[in-house]
C-alpha positions in Angstrom: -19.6 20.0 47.2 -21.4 20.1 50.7 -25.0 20.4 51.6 -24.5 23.1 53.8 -23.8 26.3 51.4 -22.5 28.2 54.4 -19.7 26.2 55.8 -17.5 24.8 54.6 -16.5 26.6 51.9 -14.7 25.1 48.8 -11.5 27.4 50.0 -11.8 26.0 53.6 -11.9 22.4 52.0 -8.7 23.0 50.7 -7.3 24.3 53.1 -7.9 21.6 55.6 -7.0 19.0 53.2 -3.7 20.7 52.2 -3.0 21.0 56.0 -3.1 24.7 55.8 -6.2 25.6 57.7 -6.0 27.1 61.4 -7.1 24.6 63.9 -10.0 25.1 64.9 -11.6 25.8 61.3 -9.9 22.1 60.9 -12.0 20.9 63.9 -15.3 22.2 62.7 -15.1 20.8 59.3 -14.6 17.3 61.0 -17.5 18.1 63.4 -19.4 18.6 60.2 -18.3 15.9 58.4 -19.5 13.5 61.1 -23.4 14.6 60.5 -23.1 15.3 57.1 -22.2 12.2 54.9 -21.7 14.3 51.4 -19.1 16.3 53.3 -17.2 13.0 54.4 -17.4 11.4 50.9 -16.3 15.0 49.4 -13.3 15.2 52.2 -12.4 11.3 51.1 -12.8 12.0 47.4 -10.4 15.0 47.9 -8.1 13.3 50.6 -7.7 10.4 47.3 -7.3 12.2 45.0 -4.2 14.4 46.6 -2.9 10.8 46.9 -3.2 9.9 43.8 -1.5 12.9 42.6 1.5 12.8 45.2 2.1 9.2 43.5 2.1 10.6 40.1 4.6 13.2 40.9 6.9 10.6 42.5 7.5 8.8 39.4 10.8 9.5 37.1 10.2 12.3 34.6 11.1 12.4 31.0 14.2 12.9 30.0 17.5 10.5 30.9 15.6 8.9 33.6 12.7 8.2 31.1 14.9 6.7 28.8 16.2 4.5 31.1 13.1 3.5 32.1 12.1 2.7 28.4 15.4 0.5 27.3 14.6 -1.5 30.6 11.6 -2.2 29.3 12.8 -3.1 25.7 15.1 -5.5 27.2 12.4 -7.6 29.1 10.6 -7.7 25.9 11.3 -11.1 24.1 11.6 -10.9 20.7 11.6 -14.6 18.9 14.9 -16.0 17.8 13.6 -17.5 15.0 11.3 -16.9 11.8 8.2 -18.6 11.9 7.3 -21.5 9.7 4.8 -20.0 7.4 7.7 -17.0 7.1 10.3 -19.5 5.9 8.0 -21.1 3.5 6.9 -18.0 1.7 10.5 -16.4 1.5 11.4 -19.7 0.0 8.7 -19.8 -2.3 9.6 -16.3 -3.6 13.5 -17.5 -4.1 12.4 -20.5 -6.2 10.2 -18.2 -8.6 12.7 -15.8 -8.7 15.6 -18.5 -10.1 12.8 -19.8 -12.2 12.0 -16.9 -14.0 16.0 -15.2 -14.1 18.0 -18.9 -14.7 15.8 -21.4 -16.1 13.3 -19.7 -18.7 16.6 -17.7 -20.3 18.2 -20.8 -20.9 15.1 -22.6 -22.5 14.6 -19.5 -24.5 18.5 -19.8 -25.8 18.1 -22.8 -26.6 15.3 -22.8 -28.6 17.3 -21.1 -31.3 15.3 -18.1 -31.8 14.5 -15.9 -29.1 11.0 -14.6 -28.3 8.6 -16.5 -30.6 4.7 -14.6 -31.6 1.7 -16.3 -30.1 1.1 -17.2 -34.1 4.7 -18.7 -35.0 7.5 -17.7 -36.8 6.5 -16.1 -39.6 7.4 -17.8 -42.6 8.7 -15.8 -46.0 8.6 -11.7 -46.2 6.8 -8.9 -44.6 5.6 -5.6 -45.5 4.2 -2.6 -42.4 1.2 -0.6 -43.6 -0.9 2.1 -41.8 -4.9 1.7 -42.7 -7.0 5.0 -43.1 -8.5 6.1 -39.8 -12.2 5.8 -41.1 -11.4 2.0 -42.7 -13.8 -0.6 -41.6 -12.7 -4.1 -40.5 -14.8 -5.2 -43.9 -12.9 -3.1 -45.7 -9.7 -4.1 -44.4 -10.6 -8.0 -44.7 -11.1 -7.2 -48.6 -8.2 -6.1 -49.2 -6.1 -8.3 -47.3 -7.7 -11.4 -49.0 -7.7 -9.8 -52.9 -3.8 -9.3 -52.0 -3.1 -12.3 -50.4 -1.6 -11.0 -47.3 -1.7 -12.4 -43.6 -1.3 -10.1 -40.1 1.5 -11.2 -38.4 1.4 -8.6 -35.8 0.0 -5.2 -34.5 -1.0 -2.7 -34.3 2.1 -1.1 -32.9 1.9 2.3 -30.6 2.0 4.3 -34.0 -1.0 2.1 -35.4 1.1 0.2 -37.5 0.5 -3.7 -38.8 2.6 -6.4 -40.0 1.8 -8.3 -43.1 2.9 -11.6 -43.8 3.6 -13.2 -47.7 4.4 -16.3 -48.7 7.7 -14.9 -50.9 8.7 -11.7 -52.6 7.0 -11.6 -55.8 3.3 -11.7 -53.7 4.3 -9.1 -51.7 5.5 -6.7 -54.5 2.4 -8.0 -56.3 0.5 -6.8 -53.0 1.8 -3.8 -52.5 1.1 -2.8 -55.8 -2.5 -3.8 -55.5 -2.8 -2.5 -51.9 -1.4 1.0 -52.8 -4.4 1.6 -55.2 -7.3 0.9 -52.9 -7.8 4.7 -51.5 -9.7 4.8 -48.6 -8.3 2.0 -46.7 -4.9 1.8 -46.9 -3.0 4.8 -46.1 0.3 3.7 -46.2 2.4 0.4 -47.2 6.2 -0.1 -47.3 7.9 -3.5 -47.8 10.7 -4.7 -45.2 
């Protein structure tokens, strides 16, 4: 703190600024402070600070007083009374996508006369489901759709299944007749 190592001490310091230190001892360290211009500025720093501290202790504490002290505060804080613009806009952008999709496509779909259609069409005539072996290639697969005449109409489901398309019954039976001899590609056929 001081220059001088000797007096005053950091307990006489305290002491004086606390207003506990005998008289005289108080005198001496204002002598000092008069010639010394650390000492002042350490007395000042010390005087401000016990200041600082007293005003500290002065406010409410935590607790009911606290929370009084906070809901005051709430209840200067304006809040805006209304949504803003851009807020309106979006909610009601969501509300008319949300009727669009829950009121309007149903009744298009209703009325179309045939519920969910495949990106292909309707399929047209009979069907038949067959599982191809695991090690088939797409060649392989394309041979034996064309020799039996058959179209996909859908697939592969989750079990690996497809969907074959015929024009009517007899080329399907005809087809899974043909399809049911070549080993190696298909591994199962059953007709719907």
């Amino acid at each position: 703190m001081a220059q001088n190592t000797d007096f005053p001490g950091d307990d006489d310091l305290l002491d004086h600024i606390a207003g506990r230190a005998a008289p005289e001892v108080s005198a001496r360290i204002e002598a000092a402070a008069e010639h010394d211009p650390h000492l002042a500025a350490d007395i000042a720093l010390m005087r401000g600070a016990k200041a600082a501290l007293a005003d500290a202790t002065t406010e409410s504490p935590p607790g009911a007083l606290g929370w009084a002290r906070l809901e005051r505060s709430i209840d200067r804080t304006s809040f805006p009374a209304r949504w803003p613009a851009w807020q309106v806009a979006a909610a009601s952008a969501v509300a008319a996508v949300l009727l669009w999709q829950f009121a309007v496509v149903p009744a298009f779909v209703a009325g179309s006369g045939g519920g969910y259609v495949t990106a292909t069409g309707t399929v047209k005539g009979v069907s038949a489901t067959v599982a191809f072996a695991p090690g088939a290639t797409e060649a392989q697969v394309r041979a034996v759709l064309l020799a039996a005449g058959a179209t996909m109409t859908g697939g592969p489901s989750a079990l690996g299944l497809w969907t074959l398309g015929f024009a009517d019954e007899a080329a399907r039976d005809a087809a899974l007749v043909r399809m049911r001899s070549a080993t190696g590609v298909v591994e199962s056929i059953q007709g719907n």
